[in-house]
PyMOL Python script that loads the backbone (N, CA, C, O; Angstrom):
from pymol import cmd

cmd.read_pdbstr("""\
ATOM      1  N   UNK A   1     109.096 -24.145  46.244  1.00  0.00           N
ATOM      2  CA  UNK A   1     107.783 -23.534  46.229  1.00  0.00           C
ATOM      3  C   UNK A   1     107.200 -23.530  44.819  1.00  0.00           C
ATOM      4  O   UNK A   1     105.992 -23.448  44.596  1.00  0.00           O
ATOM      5  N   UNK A   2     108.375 -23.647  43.659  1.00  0.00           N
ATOM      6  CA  UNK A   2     107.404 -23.561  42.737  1.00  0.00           C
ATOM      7  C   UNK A   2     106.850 -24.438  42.106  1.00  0.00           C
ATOM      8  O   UNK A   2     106.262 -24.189  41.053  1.00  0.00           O
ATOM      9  N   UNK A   3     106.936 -25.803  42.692  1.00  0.00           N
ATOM     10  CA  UNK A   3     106.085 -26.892  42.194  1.00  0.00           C
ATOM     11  C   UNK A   3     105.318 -27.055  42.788  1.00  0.00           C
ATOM     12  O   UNK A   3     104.342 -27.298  42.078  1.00  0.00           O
ATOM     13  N   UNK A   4     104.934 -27.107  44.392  1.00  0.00           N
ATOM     14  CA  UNK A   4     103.289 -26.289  44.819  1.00  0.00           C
ATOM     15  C   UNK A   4     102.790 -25.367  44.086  1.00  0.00           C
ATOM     16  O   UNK A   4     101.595 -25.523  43.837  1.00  0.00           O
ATOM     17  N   UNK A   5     103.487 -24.085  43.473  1.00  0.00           N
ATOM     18  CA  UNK A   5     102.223 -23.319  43.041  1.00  0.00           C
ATOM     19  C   UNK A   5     102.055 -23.939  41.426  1.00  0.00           C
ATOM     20  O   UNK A   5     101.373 -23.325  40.606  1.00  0.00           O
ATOM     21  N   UNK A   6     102.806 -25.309  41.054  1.00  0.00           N
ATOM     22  CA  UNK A   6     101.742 -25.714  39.685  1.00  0.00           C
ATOM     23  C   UNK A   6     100.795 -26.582  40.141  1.00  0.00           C
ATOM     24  O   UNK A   6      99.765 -26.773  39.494  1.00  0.00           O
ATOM     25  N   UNK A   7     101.030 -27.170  41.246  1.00  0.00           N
ATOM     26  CA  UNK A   7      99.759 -28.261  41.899  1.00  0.00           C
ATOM     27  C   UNK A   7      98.955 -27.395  42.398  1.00  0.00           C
ATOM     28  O   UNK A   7      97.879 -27.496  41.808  1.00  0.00           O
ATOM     29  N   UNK A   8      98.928 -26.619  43.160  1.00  0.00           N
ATOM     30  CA  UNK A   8      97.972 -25.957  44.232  1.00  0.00           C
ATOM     31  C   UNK A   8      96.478 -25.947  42.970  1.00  0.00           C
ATOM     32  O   UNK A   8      95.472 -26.612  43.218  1.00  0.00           O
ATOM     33  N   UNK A   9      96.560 -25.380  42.109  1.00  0.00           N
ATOM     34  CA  UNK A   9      95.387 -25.655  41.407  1.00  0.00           C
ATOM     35  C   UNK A   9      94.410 -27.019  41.290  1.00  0.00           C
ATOM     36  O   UNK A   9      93.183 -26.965  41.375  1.00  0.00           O
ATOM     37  N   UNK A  10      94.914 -27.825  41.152  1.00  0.00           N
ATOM     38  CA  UNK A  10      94.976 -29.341  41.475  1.00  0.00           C
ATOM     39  C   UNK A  10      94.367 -30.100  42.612  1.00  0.00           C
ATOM     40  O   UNK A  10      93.761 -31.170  42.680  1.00  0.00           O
ATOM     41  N   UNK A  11      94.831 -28.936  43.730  1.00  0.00           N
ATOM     42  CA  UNK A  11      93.941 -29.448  44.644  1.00  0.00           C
ATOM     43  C   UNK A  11      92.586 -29.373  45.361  1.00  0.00           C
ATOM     44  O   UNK A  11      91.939 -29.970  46.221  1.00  0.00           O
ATOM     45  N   UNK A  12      92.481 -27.960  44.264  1.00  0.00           N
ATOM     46  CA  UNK A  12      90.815 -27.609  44.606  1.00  0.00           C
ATOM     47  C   UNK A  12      90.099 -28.062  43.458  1.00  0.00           C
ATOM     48  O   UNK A  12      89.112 -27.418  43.102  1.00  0.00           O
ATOM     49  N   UNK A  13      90.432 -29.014  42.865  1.00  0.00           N
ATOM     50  CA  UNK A  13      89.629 -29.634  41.637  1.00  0.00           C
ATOM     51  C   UNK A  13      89.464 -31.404  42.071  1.00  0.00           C
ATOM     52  O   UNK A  13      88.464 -32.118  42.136  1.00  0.00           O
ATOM     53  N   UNK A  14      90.871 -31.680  42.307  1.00  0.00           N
ATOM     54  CA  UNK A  14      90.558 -33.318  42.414  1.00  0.00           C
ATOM     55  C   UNK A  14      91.914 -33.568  43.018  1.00  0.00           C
ATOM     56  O   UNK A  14      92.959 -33.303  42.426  1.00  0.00           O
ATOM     57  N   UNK A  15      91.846 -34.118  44.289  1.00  0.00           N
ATOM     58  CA  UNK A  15      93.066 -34.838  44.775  1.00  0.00           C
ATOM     59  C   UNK A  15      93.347 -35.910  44.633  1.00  0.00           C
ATOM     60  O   UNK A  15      94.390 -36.406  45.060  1.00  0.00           O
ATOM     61  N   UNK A  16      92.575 -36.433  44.071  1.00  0.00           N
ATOM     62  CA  UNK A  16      92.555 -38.043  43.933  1.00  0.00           C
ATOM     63  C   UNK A  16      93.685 -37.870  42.659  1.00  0.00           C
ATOM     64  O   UNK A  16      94.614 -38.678  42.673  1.00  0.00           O
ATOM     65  N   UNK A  17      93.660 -37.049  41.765  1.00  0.00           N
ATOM     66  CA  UNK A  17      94.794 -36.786  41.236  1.00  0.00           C
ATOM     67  C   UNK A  17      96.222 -37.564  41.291  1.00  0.00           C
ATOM     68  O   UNK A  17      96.880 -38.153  40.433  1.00  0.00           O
ATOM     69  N   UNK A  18      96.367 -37.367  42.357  1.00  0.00           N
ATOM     70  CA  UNK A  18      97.844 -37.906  42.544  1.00  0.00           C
ATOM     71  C   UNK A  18      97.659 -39.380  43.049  1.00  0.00           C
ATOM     72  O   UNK A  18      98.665 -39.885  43.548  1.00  0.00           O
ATOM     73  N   UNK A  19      96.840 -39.932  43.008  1.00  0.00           N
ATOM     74  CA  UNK A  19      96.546 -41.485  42.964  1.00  0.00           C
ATOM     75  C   UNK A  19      96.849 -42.281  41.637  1.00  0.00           C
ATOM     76  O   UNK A  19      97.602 -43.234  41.431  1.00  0.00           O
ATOM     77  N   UNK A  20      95.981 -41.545  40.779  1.00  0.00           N
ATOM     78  CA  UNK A  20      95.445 -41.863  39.373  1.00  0.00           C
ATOM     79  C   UNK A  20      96.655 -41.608  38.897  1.00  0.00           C
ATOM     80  O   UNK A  20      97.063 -42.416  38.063  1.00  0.00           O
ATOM     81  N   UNK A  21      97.402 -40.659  39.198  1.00  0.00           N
ATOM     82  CA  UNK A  21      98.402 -40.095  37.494  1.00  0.00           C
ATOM     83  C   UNK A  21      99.870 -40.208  38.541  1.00  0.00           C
ATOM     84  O   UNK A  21     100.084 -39.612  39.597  1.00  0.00           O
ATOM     85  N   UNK A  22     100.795 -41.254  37.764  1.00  0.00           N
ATOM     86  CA  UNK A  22     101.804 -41.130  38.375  1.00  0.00           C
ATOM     87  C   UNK A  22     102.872 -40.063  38.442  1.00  0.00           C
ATOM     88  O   UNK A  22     103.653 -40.054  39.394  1.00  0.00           O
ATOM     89  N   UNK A  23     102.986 -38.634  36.909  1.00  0.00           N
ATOM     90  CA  UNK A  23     103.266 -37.727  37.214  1.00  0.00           C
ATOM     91  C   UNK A  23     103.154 -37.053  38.165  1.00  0.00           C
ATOM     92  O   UNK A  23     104.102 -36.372  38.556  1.00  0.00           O
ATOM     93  N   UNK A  24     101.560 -37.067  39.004  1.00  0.00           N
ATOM     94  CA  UNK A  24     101.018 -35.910  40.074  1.00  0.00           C
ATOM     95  C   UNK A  24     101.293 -36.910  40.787  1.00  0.00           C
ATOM     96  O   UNK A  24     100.986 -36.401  41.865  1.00  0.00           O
ATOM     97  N   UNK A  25     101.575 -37.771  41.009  1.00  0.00           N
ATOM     98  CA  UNK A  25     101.901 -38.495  42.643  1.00  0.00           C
ATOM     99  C   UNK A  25     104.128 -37.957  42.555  1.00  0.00           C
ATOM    100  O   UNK A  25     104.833 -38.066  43.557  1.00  0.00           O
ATOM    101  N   UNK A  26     104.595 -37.536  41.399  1.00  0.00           N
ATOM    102  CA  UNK A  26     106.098 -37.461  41.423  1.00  0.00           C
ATOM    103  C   UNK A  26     106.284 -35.737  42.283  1.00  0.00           C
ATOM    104  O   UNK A  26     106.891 -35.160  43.185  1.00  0.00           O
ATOM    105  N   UNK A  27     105.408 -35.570  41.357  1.00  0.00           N
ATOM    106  CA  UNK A  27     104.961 -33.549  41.857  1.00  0.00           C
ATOM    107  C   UNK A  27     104.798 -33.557  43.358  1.00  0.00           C
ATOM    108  O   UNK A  27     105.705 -33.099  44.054  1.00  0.00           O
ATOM    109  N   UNK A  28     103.847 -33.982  43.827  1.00  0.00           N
ATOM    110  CA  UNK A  28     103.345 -34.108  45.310  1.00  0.00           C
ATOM    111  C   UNK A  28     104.351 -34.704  45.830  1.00  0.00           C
ATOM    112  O   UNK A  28     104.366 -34.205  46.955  1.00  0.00           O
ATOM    113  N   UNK A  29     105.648 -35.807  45.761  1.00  0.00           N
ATOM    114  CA  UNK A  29     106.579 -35.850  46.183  1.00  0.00           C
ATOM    115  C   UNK A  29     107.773 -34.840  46.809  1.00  0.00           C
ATOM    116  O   UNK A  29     108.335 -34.747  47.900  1.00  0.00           O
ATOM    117  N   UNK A  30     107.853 -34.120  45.494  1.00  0.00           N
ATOM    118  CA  UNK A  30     108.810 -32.903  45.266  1.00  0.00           C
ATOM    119  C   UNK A  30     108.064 -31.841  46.037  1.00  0.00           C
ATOM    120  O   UNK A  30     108.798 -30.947  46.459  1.00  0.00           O
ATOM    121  N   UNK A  31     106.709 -31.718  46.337  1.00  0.00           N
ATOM    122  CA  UNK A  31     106.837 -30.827  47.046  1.00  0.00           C
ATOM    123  C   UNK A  31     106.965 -31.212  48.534  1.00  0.00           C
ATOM    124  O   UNK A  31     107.391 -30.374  49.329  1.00  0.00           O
ATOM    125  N   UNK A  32     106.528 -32.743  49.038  1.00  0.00           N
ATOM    126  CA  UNK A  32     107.542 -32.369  50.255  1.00  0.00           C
ATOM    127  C   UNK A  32     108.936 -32.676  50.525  1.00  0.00           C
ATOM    128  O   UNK A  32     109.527 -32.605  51.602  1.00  0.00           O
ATOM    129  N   UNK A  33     109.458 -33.098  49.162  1.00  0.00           N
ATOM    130  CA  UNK A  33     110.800 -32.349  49.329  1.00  0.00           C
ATOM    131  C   UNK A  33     111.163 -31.011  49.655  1.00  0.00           C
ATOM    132  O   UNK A  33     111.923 -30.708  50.575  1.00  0.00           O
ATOM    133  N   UNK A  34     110.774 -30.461  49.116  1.00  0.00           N
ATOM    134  CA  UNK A  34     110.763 -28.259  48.757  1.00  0.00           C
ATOM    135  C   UNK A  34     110.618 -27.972  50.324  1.00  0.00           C
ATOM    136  O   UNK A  34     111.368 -27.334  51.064  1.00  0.00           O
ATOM    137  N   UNK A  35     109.117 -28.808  50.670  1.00  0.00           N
ATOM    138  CA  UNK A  35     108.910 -27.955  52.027  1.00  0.00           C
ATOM    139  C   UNK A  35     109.913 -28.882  53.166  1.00  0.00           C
ATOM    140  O   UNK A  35     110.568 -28.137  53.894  1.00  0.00           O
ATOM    141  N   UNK A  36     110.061 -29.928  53.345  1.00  0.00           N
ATOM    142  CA  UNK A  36     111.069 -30.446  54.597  1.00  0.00           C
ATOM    143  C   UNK A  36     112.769 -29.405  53.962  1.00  0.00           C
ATOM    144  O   UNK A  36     113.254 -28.535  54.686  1.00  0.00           O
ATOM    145  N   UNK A  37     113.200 -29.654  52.990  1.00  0.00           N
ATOM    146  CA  UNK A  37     114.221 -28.182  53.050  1.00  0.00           C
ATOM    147  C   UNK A  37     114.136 -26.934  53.461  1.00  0.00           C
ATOM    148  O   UNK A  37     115.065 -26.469  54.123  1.00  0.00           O
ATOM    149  N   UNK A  38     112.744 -25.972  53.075  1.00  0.00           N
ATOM    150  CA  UNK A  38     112.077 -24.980  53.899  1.00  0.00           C
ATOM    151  C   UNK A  38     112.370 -24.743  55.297  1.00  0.00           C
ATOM    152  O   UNK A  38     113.020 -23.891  55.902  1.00  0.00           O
ATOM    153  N   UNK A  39     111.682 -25.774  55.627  1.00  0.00           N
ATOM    154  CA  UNK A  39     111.717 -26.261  57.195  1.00  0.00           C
ATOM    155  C   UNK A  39     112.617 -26.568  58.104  1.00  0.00           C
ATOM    156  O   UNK A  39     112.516 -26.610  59.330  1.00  0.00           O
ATOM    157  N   UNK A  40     113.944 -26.883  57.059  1.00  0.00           N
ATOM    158  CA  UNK A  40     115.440 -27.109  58.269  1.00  0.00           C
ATOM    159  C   UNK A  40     115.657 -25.857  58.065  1.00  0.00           C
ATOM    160  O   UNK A  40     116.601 -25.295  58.620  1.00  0.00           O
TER     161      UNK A  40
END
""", "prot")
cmd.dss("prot")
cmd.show_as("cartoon", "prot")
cmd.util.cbc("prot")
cmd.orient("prot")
């Protein structure tokens, strides 16, 4: 969860974000890592 709450900002500004910047496409990875673990 806590690498959604450093993106979540992120996504009410620009999602295209994680297109452009290969850091924010690694982030947006990890978080659905975080959440499919959540989820089992």
């Amino acid at each position: 969860m806590c690498v959604f709450n450093s993106v979540c900002p992120l996504l009410e500004v620009d999602n295209g974000a994680f297109y452009r910047e290969p850091a924010a496409m690694k982030l947006a990875e990890r978080i659905i890592e975080e959440c499919a673990i959540m989820a089992n």
